[in-house]
N, C-alpha and C positions, 0 to 999 in steps of 0.2 A: 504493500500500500504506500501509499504519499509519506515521502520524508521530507519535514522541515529542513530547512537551510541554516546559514548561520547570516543572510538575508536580513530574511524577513522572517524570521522564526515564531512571533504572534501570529502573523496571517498565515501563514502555512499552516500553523501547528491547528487552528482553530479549522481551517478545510479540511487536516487529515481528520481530524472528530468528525464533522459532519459526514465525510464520504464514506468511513468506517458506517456510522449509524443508518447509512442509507444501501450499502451494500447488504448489509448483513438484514434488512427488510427483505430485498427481493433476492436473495439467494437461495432460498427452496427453489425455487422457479428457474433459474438462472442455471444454478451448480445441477442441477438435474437434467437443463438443456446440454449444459457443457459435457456430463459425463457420456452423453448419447453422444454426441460428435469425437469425442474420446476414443470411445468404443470402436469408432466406424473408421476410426484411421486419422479425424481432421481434428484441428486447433478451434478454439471458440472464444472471441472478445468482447466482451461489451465494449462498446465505440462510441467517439465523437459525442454528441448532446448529451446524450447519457453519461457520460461521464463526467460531461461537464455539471451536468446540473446535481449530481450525485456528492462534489465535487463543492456545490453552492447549499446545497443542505433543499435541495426541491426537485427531488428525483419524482416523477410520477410512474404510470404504470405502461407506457412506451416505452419501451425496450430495444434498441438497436444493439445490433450482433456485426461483426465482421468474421467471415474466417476462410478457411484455403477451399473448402467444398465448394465443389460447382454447384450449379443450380441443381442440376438433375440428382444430384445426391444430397443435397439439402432437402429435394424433397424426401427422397425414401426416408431418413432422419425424420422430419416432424410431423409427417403425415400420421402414422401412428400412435405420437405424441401428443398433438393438439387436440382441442374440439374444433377447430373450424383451419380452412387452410386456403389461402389464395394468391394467385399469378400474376397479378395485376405488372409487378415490375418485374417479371422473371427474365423478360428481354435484354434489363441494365441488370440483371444479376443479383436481383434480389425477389427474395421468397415472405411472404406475410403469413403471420398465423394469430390464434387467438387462444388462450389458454389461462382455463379459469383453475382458482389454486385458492386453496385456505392457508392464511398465512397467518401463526398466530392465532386468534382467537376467531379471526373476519374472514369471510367468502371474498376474495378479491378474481377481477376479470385484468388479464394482464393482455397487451396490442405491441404484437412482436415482430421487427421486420429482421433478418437475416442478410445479408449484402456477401455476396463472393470480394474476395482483397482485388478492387479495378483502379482503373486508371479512367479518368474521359479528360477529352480535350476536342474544342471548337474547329473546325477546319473552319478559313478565315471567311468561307462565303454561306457556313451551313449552320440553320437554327437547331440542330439538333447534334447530342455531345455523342462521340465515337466511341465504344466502351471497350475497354479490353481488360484483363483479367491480369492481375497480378500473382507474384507467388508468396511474398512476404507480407506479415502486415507492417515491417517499417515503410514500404514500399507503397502501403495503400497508405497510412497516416501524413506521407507527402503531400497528397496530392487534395489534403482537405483541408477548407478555405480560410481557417483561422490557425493558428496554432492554441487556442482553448477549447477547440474540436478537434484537435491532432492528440489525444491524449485517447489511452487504452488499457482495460484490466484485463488479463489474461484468464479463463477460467478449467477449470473450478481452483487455480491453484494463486488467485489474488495477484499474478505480481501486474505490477501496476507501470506501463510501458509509454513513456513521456520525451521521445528524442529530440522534441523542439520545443522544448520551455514552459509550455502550455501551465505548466501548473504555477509556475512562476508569474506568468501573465495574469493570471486569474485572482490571483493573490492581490498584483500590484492593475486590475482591471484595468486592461488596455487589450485591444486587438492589432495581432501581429500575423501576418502569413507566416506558413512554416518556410517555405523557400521565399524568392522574392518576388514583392506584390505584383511585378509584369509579367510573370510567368504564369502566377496565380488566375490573375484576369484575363489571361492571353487563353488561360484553359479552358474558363468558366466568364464569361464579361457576369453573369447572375451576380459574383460573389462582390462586386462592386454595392449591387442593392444591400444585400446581405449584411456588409457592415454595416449600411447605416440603420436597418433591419436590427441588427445585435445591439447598435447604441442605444435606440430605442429601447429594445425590452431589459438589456442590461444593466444600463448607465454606464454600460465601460465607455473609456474616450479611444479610438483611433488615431495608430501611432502616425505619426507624420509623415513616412515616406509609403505608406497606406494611401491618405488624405492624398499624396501627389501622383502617384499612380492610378488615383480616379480620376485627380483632374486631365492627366494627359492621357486618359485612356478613355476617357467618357463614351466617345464616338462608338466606340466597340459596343456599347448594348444595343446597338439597332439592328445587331445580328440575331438577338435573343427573342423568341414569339412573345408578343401580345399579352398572352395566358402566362406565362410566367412572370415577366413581369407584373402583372395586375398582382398575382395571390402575392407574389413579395411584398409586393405595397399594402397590402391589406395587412402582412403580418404587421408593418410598420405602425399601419395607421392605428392597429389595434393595440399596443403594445406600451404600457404605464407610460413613457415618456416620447411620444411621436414629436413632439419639438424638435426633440436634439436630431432625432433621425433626418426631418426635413432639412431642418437648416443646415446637414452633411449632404444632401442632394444637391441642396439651391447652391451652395457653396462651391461644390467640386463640378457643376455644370452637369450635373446628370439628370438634375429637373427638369433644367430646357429641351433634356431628350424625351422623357417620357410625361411629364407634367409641366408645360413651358406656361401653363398660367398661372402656376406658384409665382415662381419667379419674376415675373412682368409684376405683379403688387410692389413691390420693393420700391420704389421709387412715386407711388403713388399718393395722394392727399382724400382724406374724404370727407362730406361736404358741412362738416362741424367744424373739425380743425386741421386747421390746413398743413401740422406740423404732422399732423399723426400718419404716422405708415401703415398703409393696408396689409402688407406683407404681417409685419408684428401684429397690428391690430386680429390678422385672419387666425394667426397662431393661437391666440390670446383665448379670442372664441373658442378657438379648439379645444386648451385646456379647461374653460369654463365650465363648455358643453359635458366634457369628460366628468367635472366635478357633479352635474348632476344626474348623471345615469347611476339608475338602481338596480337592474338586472344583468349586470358585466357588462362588458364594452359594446356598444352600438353602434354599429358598420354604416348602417344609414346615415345617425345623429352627425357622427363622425367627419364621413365626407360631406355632406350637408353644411358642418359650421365651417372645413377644410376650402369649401368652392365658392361659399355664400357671395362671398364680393367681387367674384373673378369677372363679372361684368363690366367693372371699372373705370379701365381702363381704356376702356373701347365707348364709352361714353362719357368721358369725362370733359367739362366744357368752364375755361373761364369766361365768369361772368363781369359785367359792365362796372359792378358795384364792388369787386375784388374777388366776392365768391367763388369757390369750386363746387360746381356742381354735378350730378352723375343722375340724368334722369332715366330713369327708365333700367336701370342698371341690372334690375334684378330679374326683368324680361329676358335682356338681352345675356344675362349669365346662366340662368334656366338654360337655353339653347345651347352656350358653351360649353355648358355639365354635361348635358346632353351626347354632346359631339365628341366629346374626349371620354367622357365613361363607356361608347359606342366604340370606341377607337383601339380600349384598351378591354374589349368585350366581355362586359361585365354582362350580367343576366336584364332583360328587359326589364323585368321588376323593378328591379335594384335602381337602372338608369329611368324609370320613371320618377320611384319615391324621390331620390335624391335632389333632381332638377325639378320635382313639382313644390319639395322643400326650399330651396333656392329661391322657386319662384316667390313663393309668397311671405317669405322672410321678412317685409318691411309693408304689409299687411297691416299687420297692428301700429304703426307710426303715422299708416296712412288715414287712421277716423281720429288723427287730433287727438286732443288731450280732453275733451268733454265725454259726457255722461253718452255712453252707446245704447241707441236703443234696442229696442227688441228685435226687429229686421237685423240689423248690423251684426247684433251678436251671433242671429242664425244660420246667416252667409257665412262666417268667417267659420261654424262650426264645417258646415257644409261644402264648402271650399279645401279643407283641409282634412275632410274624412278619416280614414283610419291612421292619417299622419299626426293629428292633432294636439297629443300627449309628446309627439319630437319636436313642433310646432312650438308649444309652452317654451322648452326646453331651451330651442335654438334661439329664439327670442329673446328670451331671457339671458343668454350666452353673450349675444348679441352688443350690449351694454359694458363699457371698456371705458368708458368714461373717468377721471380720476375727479371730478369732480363729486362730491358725495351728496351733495343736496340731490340734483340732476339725478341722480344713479336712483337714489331713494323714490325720487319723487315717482322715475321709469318703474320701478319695481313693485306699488302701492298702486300705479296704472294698471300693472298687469294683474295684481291681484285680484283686484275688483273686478276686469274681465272674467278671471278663472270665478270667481265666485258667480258671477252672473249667468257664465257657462254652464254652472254646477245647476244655481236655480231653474233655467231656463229645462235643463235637461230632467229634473226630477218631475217637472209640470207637464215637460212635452214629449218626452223620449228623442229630442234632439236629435243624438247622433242618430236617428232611422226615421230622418224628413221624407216625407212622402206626400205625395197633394192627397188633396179631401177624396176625389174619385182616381177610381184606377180606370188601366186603358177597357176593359169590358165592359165596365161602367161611361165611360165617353162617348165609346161607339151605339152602346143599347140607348143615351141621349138624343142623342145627334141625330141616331140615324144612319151613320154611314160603316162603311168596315175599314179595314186593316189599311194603312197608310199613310203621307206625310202630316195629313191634318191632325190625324191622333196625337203626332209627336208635337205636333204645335198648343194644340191642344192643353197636355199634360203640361207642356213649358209654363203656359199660361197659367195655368191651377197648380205648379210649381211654384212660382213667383207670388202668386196671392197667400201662399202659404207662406213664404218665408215674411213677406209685409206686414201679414195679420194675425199670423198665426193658426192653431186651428177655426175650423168653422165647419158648423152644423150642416149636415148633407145638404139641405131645402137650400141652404143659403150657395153650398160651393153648385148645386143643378143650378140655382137661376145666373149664380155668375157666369158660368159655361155658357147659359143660353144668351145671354147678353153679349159675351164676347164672340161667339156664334156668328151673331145677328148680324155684325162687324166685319166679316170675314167674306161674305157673300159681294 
């Protein structure tokens, strides 16, 4: 296992405890896998994350194996070991299983992947990495992106296999490539995101000639698909500290590649104070937004407070009187969100919430600071549908202002909407507006059957609903018949 140094001997010494207490958890499961590969002629290691987080004292029940088996005998090994067994990545050389195990006292379910010791590397015009199989694991720990994921415990007999610092790195958090960074990204351009992916969720800092080898290397991710970029950004954006990650993108020019409306804020004014950066200001949101999620981190909320202003720029206009203005900002950023979530093909869903959240972001600034009445409140519920509870949120996020009067007064604004929300929806069931008559009910009026008029129709007794509120059948027939009358 890990031996302190004469270093850094407190941090070392306080890793070797925690990766001791975290080995010795999932070792039923582990030394049992290992004596099966044992048995069968091959070596077995836990690898990379796993070790690393074993390592930080927050090993979970993912389990990464390296070892010399090929695939095809990885499988005869865990097939009649696991409950469940799958091929998904058998092609890059790795084997997945599932293997539920009492550990202790608890029924635990453990998600196992098995990796042959490879090598991949980019050919310079191809999005897909070249795999070949290694015989060593010093040979496979090369060629993995950090040296705090180049670290490895050999089993069932513990020793614990670190030929490029990694543990030392981990101690003193920093990320270092195990060989050097333009080799590293020359393999993999991915592993460029990836640190700033790690800053995020770590808070380690990346070492300096890291940080220069993205920036003269930036260009290289445009080799890498779509899809993989997107899920790295997602780890990022998901990840306790997505600040430090972005501002390692915007910095080393890799936002301009894959996110260039991050970076275009930076130099932007918005239309309170002329000193404040959109860029910091959008961050700001970010972390706000983060502060107020209750059910872990929200992918949606997230990119939502991440895009909100990226219309800015593109509509930003000095005015006569000194002002900076930005009308319309949050139309024309909707569409942006839209085109770049499109771009980096995220699921339709996803790019709808996001951009219909963008869109209506500056909603509530727009009915003024007086008493909303009943109409206003209903539309606004209505408008924002099942986004409404991100809506609160991102709104509220929204507010960066350092003044505290302002901020307060914003906040006491929004409250009394949420509370009138609340009333409105205990009297009316709000969130499930619907006019007085439905379409079989329109047409049995009217008189007519299935077609444009119905929809016009409904619009019509949609709108008096939201104006008026409910109203008694007798009363929504004769407005139909009136507005009828009109139509002819």
């Amino acid at each position: 296992m890990p031996k302190a140094n004469e270093d850094n001997p407190s941090a070392l010494s306080q890793v070797q405890r925690r990766a001791v207490s975290e080995l010795l958890r999932v070792s039923p499961v582990a030394d049992d896998l290992a004596r099966r590969f044992q048995e069968a002629g091959f070596g077995l290691a836990l690898v990379g994350g796993s070790v690393r987080d074993a390592l930080l004292g927050r090993l979970g029940n993912d389990l990464d194996f390296t070892t010399d088996a090929r695939p095809e005998d990885m499988l005869k090994i865990v097939r009649p070991w696991a409950d469940a067994v799958w091929e998904v990545g058998i092609a890059f050389g790795t084997v997945g299983c599932q293997k539920d195990a009492r550990v202790g006292d608890v029924d635990q379910r453990f998600q196992i992947e098995v990796t042959t010791y490879r090598s991949e590397a980019y050919d310079r015009t191809s999005r897909k990495p070249e795999v070949s199989y290694g015989d060593s694991i010093e040979e496979d720990l090369v060629r993995r992106d950090f040296t705090v994921n180049a670290m490895a415990v050999a089993l069932p007999q513990k020793e614990f296999i670190d030929p490029h610092g990694g543990l030392e790195d981990l101690a003193a958090q920093v990320l270092r490539t195990p060989g050097t960074p333009q080799e590293s990204f020359s393999d993999d351009p991915l592993r460029m995101l990836r640190a700033a992916r790690f800053a995020a969720q770590l808070g380690f800092e990346v070492a300096p000639d890291v940080v220069a080898a993205m920036k003269d290397m930036s260009g290289r991710i445009e080799i890498v698909s779509a899809e993989r970029v997107r899920d790295e950004l997602n780890k990022l954006i998901l990840a306790p500290r997505p600040r430090q990650g972005l501002a390692l993108l915007v910095e080393t020019g890799l936002a301009d590649r894959i996110l260039p409306e991050l970076p275009a804020l930076r130099l932007e004014s918005d239309e309170h104070h002329r000193h404040k950066d959109v860029y910091e200001h959008s961050l700001t949101v970010l972390e706000q937004a983060i502060d107020l999620e209750e059910n872990g981190p929200d992918l949606v909320l997230r990119l939502a407070a991440l895009l909100h202003d990226i219309g800015k720029p593109r509509t930003r206009r000095f005015e006569k009187d000194g002002r900076v203005s930005f009308h319309h900002h949050e139309m024309v950023g909707a569409k942006m969100t839209k085109k770049r979530m499109t771009a980096l093909k995220y699921s339709n869903e996803l790019v709808k919430d996001v951009s219909r959240l963008v869109e209506l972001h500056l909603r509530f600034h727009g009915y003024g600071t007086g008493e909303w009445t009943d109409s206003a409140v209903r539309r606004y519920v209505r408008d924002a549908g099942p986004l409404l509870d991100r809506l609160h949120k991102l709104t509220r996020s929204d507010c960066t202002t350092r003044n505290k009067r302002k901020a307060n007064a914003l906040s006491r604004a929004y409250d009394g909407l949420e509370e009138r929300i609340a009333q409105l929806q205990e009297q009316e069931q709000l969130d499930a507006i619907r006019p007085d008559l439905d379409g079989n009910q329109i047409m049995e009026i009217l008189g007519v059957g299935p077609g444009p008029v119905i929809g016009r129709a409904y619009g019509f007794l949609l709108e008096l609903r939201l104006e008026n509120g409910p109203m008694e059948q007798d009363a929504a027939v004769a407005a139909l018949k009136e507005w009828w009358a009109t139509q002819s």
